[in-house]
C-alpha positions as CSV (number, residue, x, y, z in Angstrom):
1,X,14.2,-4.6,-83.8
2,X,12.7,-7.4,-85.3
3,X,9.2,-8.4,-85.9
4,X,8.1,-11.5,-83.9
5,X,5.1,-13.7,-85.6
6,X,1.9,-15.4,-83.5
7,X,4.0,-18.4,-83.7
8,X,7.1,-16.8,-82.1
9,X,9.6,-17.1,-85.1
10,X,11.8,-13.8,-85.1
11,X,13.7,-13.5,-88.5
12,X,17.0,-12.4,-87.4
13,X,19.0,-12.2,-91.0
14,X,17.4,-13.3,-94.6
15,X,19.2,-13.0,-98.0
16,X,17.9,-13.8,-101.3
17,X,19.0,-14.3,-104.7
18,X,16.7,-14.8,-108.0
19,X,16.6,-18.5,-107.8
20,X,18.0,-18.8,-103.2
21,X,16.7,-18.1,-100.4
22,X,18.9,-18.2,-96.7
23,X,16.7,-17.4,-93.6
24,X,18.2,-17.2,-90.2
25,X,15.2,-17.4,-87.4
26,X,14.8,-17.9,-84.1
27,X,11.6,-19.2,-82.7
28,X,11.0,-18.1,-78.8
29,X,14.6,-17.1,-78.3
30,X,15.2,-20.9,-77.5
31,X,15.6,-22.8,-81.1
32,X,17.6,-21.2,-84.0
33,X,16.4,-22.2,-87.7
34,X,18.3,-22.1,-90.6
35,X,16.2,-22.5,-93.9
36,X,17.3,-22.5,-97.6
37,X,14.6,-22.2,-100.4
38,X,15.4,-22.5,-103.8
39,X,13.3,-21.6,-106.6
40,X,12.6,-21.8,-110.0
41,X,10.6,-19.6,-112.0
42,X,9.3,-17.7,-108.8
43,X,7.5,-21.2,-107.0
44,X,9.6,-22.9,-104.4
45,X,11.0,-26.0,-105.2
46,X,12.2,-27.5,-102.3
47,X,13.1,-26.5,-98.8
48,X,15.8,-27.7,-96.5
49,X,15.9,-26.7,-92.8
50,X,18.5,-26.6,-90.2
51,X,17.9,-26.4,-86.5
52,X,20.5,-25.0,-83.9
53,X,20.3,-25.0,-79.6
54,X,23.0,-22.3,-79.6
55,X,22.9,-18.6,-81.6
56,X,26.5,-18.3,-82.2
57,X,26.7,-22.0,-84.3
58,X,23.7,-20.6,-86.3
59,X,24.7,-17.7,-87.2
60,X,28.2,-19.4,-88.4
61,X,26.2,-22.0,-90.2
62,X,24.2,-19.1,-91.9
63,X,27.1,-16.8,-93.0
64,X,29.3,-19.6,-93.9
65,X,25.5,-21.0,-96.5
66,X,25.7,-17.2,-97.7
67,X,29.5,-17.3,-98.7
68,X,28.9,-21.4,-99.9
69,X,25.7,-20.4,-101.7
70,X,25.2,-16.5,-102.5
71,X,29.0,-15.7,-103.1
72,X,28.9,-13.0,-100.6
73,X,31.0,-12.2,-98.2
């Protein structure tokens, strides 16, 4: 089970890569948040983030960044 913050986020799934970051949250089991981070040298550079009303579009969004993104499957 996951660990839910003060703030209510619940981090469902998160990958990372040396320089990428893909976080799939959900905050109070209502909103869904997708969020990629990229970095270079180890300081985030910029941050792009994707909300969702419904779990199931999320998670597609989120596996389909990982295979776009990562190159995992």
């Amino acid at each position: 089970m996951a660990h839910t913050s003060s703030r209510g986020y619940r981090i469902l799934d998160k990958r990372l890569n040396g320089k990428l970051g893909i976080l799939l949250a959900s905050v109070n089991g209502q909103r869904y948040i997708v969020s990629i981070h990229f970095y270079f040298w180890g300081i985030q550079v910029s941050k792009k983030n994707y909300e969702f009303v419904d779990e199931t579009e999320a998670k597609f969004f989120f596996n389909r960044s990982v295979v776009k993104l990562l190159g995992e499957i």
